[in-house]
C-alpha positions as CSV (number, residue, x, y, z in Angstrom):
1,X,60.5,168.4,56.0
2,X,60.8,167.8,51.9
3,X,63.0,169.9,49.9
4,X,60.1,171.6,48.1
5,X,58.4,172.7,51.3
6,X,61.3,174.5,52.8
7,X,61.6,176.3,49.1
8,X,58.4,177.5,48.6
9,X,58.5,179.3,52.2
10,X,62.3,180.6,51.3
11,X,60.7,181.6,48.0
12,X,57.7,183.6,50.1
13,X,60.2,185.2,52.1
14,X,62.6,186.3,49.2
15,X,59.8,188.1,47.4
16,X,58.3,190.0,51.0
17,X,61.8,191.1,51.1
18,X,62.4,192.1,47.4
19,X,58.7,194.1,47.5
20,X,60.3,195.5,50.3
21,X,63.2,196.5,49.3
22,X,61.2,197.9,46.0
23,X,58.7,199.8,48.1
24,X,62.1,201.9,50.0
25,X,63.5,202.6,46.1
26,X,66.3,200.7,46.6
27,X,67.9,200.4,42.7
28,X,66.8,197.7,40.9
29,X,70.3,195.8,40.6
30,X,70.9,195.7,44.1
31,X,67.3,194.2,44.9
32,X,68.5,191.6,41.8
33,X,72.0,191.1,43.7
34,X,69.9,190.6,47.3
35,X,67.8,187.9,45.4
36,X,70.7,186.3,43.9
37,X,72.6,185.6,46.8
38,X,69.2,184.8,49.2
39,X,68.2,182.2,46.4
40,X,71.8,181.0,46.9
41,X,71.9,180.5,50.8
42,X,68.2,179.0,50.6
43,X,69.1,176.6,48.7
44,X,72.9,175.2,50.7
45,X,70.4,175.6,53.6
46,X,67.7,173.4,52.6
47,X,69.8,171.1,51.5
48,X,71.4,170.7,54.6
49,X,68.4,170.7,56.4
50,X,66.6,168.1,54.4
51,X,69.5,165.6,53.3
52,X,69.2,162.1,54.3
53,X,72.0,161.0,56.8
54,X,74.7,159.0,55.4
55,X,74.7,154.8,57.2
56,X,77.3,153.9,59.1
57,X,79.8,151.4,57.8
């Protein structure tokens, strides 16, 4: 799976959750904060997940 793929479905899911968070009036700087740190563990996560393997030897 390429790099840009798994972003644009962690990007999909990061704004359902942020128009969800919006639609229960949570306070703007904590939906910012949520975003923030989501953005963050999408991206480790996709690059672990679509990193080439390092040869042996």
């Amino acid at each position: 799976m390429s790099f840009g793929l798994y972003s644009i479905g962690f990007a999909i899911l990061i704004g359902g959750l942020i128009y969800a968070a919006y639609l229960v009036h949570m306070p703007v700087h904590w939906i910012a904060v949520g975003a923030v740190v989501l953005l963050g563990a999408g991206i480790l996560s996709g690059v672990k997940a679509t990193r080439q393997k390092d040869p042996a030897g």
